[in-house]
N, C-alpha and C positions, 0 to 999 in steps of 0.2 A: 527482620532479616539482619545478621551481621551483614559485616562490610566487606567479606570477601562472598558472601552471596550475593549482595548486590552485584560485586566487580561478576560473576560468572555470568548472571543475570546477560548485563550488558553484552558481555563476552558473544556470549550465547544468541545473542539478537545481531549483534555487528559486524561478526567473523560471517555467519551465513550471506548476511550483506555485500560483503567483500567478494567474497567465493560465489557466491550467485547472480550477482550483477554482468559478470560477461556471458554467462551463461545466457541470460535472462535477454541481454543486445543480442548475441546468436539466435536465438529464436524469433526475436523479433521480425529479423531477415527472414523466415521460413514460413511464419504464419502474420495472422494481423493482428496487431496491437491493442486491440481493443478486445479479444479475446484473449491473451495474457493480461491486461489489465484487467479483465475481468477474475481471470483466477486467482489472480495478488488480493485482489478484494475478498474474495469468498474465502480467501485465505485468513484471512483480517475476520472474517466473520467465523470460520471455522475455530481460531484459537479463541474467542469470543466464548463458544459456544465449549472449548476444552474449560475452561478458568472457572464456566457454572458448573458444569458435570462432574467434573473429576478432580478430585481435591487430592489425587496422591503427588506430594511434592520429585521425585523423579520425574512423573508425565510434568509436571511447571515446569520444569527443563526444557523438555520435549516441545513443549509447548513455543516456547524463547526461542526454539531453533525454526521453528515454521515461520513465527511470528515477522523471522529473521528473512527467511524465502519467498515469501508475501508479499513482501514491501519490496525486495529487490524485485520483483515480476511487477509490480502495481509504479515504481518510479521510475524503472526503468523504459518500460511500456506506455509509461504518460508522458517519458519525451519524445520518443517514437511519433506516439500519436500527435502529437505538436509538429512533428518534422514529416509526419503524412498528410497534414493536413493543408489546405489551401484557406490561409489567416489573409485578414486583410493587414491587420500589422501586427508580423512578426515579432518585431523588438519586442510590444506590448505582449503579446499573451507568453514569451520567452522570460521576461520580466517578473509577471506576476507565477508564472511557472517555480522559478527560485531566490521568490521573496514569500510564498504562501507561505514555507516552512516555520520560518522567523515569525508570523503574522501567528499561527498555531501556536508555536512555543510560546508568544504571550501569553493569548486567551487559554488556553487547555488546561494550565491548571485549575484558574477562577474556574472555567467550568466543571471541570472533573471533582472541585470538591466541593460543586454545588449540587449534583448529581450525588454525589457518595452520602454528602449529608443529608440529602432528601430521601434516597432511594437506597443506601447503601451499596456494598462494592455488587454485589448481586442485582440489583436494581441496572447496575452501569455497565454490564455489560448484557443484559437482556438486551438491553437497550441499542448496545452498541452492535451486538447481531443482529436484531432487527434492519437498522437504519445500512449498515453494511451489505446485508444480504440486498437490498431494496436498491443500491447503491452500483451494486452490480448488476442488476438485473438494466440497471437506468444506464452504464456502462455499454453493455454488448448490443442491448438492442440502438441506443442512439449512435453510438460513437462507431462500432461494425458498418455502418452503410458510408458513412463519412471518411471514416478512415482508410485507407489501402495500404498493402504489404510496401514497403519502403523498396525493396528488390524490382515489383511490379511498375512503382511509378517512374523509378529511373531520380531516385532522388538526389538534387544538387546541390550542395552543402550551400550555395550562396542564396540560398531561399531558405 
């Protein structure tokens, strides 16, 4: 890819980010958290499952903007569920909440192209729907009964 494909690429993933994030907190108030966290996931699995099937580079677009919707429903919905939940210490799982990312951006490459060199880019994202799908399912059913709609519990910012 040139370099103004890559800059769309990004574009493409971070602009949906922006614009779908308060979207993404509105609902949260409406339904529970762990059922949008779950669609963000199957989202994540669904572009997974666009990148092995369909190789026309317009749908890769297409794809970048979901990919983009996904993650706004799946981050914004996992601080939700943090802020629905009854922690025994806060600070901590608040903490490790936005420090995993940084913890990710190490490791992901090492792994992604230890993946890519073993199983190729097709191998890595079989993979990565798999484990995504399985991810979501491990989402809505645990995280659904622990969780409550933030509107329902009467939640107070100093918890």
């Amino acid at each position: 890819m040139s370099l103004p494909e890559v800059g769309y690429t990004y574009l493409l993933i971070y602009l949906p980010i922006a614009l779908f994030a308060p979207i993404a907190s509105f609902l949260n108030h409406k339904i529970n958290p762990a059922i949008l966290a779950s669609l963000g996931i199957l989202g994540y699995s669904l572009y997974a499952l666009g990148m092995i099937l369909i190789q026309n580079p317009a749908l890769f677009y297409f794809w970048q903007v979901l990919l983009g919707i996904s993650a706004a429903l799946f981050f914004v919905s996992s601080r939700a569920i943090l802020m629905g939940s009854k922690l025994e210490n806060p600070d901590r799982a608040f903490g490790w909440f936005y420090t995993a990312p940084f913890y990710a951006d190490a490791f992901a490459p090492a792994v992604g192209a230890l993946f890519i060199w073993k199983f190729n880019f097709f191998g890595v994202f079989v993979f990565s729907l798999v484990l995504q799908f399985l991810t979501a399912i491990f989402c809505f059913t645990k995280l659904k009964r622990q969780t409550v709609s933030l509107v329902d519990k009467g939640f107070k910012f100093r918890e």
